[in-house]
mmCIF file of the C-alpha atoms, coordinates in Angstrom:
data_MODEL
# 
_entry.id   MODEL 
# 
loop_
_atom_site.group_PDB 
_atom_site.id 
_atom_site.type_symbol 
_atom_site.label_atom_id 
_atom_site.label_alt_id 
_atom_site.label_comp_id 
_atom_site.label_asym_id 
_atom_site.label_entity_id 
_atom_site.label_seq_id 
_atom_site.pdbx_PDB_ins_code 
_atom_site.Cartn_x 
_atom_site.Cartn_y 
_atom_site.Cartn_z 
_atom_site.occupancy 
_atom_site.B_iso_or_equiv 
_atom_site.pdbx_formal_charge 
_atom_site.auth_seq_id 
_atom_site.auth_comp_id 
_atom_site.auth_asym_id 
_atom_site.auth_atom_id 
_atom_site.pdbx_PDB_model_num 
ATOM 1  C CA . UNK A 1 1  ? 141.687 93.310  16.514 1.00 0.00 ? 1  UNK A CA 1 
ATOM 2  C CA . UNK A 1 2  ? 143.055 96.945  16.809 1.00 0.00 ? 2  UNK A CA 1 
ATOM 3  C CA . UNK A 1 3  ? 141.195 97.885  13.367 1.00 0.00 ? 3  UNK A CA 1 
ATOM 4  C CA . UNK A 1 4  ? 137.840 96.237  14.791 1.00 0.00 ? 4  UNK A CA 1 
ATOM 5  C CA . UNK A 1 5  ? 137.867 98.466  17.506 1.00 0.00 ? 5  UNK A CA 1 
ATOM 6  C CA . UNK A 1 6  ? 139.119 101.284 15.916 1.00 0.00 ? 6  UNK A CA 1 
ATOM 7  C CA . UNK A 1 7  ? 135.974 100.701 13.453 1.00 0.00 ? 7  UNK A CA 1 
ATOM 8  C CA . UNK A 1 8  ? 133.551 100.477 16.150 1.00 0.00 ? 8  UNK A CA 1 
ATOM 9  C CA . UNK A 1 9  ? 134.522 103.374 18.016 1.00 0.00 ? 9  UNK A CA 1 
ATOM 10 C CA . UNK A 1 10 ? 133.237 105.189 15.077 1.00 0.00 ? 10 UNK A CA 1 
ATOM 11 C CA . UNK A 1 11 ? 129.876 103.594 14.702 1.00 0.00 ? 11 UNK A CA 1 
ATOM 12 C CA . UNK A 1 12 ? 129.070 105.060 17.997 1.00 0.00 ? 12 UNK A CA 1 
ATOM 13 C CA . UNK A 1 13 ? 124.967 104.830 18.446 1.00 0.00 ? 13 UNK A CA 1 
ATOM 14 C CA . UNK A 1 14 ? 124.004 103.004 22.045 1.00 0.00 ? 14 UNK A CA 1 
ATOM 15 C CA . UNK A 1 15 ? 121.175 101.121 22.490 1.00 0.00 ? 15 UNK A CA 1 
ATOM 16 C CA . UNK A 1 16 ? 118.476 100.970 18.938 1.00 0.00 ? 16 UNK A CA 1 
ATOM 17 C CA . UNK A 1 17 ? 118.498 104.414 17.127 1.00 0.00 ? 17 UNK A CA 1 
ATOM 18 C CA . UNK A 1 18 ? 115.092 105.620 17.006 1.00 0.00 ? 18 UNK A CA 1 
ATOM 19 C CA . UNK A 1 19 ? 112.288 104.149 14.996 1.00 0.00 ? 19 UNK A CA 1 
ATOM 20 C CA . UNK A 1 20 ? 112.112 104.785 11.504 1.00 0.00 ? 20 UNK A CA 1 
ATOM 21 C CA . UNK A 1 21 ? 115.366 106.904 10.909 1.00 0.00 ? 21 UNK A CA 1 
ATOM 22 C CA . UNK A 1 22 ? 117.775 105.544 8.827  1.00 0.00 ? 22 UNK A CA 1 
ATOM 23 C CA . UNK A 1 23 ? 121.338 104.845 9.738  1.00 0.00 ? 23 UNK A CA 1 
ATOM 24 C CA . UNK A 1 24 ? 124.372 103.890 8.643  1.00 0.00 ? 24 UNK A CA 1 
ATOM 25 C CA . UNK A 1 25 ? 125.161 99.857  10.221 1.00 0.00 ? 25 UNK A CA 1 
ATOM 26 C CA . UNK A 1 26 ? 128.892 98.579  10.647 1.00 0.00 ? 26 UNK A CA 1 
ATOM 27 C CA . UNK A 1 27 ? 128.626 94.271  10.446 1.00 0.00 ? 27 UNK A CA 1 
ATOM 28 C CA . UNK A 1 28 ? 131.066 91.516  11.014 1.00 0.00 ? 28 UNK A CA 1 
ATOM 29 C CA . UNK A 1 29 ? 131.158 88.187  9.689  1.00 0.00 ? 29 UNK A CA 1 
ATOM 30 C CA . UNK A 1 30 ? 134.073 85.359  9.476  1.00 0.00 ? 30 UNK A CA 1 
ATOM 31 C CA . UNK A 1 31 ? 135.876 87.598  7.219  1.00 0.00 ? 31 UNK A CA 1 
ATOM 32 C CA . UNK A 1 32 ? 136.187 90.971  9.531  1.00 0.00 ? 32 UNK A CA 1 
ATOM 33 C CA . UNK A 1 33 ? 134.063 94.205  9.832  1.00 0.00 ? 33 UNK A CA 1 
ATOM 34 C CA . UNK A 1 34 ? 132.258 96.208  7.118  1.00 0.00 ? 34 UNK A CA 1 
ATOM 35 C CA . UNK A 1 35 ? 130.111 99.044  6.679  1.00 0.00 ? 35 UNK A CA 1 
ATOM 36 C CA . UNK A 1 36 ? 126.604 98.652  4.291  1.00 0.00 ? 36 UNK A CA 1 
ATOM 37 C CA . UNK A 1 37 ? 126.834 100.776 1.127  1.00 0.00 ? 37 UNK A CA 1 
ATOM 38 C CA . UNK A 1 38 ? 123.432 101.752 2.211  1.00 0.00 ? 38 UNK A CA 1 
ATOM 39 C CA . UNK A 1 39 ? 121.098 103.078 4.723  1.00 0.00 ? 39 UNK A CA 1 
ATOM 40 C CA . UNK A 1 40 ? 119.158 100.676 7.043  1.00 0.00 ? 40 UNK A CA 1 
ATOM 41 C CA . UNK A 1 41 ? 116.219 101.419 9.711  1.00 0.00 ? 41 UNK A CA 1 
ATOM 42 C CA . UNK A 1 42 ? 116.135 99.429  13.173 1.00 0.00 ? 42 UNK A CA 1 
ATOM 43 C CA . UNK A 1 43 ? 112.210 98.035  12.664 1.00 0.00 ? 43 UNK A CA 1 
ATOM 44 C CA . UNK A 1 44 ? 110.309 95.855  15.221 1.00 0.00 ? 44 UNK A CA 1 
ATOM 45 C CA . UNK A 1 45 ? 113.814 94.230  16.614 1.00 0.00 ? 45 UNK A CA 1 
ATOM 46 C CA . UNK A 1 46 ? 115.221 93.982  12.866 1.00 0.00 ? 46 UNK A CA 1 
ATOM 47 C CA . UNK A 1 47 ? 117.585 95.522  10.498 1.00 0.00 ? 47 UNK A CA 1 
ATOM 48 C CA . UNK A 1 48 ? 116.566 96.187  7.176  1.00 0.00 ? 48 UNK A CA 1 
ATOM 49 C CA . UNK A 1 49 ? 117.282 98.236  4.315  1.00 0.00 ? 49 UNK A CA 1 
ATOM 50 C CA . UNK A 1 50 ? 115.909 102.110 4.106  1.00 0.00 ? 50 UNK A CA 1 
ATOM 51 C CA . UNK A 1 51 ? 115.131 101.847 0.910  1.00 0.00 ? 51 UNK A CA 1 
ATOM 52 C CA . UNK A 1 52 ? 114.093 98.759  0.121  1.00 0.00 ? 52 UNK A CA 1 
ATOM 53 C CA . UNK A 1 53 ? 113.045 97.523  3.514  1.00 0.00 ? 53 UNK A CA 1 
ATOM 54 C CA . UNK A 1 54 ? 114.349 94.352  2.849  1.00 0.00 ? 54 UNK A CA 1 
ATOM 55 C CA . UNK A 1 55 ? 115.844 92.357  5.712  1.00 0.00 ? 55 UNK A CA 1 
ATOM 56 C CA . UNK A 1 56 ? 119.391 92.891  6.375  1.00 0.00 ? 56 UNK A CA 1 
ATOM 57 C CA . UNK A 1 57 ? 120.887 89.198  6.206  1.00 0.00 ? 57 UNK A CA 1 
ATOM 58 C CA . UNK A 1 58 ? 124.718 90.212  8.525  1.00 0.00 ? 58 UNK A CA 1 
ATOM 59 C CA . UNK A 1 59 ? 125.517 90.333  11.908 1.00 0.00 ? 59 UNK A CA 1 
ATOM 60 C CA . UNK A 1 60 ? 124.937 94.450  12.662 1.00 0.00 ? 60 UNK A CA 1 
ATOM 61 C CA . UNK A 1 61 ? 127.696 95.222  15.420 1.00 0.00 ? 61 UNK A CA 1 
ATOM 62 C CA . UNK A 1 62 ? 127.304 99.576  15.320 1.00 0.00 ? 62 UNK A CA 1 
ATOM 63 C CA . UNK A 1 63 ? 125.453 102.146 14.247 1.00 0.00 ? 63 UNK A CA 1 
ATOM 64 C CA . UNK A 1 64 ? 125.398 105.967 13.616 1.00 0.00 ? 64 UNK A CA 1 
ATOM 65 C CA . UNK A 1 65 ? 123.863 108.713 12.214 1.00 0.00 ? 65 UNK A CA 1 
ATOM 66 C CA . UNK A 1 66 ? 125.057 109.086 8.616  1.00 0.00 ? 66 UNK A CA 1 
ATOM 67 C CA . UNK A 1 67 ? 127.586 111.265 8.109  1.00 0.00 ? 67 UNK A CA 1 
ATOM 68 C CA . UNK A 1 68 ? 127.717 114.472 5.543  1.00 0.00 ? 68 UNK A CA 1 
ATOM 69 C CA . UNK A 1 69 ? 129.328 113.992 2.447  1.00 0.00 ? 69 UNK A CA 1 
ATOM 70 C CA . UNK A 1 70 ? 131.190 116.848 0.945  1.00 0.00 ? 70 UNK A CA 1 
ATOM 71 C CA . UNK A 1 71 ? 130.645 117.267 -2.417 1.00 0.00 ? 71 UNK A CA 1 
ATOM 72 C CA . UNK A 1 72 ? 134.083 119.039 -2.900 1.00 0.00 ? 72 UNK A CA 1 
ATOM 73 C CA . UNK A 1 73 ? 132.306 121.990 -4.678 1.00 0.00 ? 73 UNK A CA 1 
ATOM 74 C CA . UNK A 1 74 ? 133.243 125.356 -2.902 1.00 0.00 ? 74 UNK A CA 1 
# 
C-alpha cells in the first residue's frame, strides 16, 4: 500500500483540473496503480484522451500538471 500512496502523493491536483487543459492521470485497477503514457483532459464529468479525445476506459485516482522533461542537452 506504501507505493500507492507514495504514487498518489505525487499526482497531487484537487478537485477536476480546469476545462480543456491536459493532464497527466495516475489509475488503478486489480493489478495496482499506473500512470497513462499520454495526456488526458477532464471533459463534461469524463476522462478522455488529449489527443485523441477518446474516452479513457480506467479508474482515474490523481492528476497533475505534466511535468517538464529534460532533454539532457546542455
Amino acid at each position: 500500500m506504501a507505493t500507492r500512496d507514495r504514487r498518489l502523493a505525487e499526482f497531487d491536483g484537487a478537485g477536476e483540473p480546469p476545462p480543456g487543459l491536459p493532464v497527466e492521470v495516475l489509475c488503478e485497477d486489480h493489478s495496482g496503480t499506473y500512470q497513462l503514457p499520454f495526456a488526458c483532459r477532464y471533459v463534461e464529468g469524463r476522462w478522455q484522451n488529449h489527443e485523441a479525445g477518446i474516452a479513457v476506459e480506467a479508474t482515474v485516482i490523481g492528476w497533475r500538471l505534466p511535468r517538464v522533461k529534460h532533454s539532457g542537452v546542455a
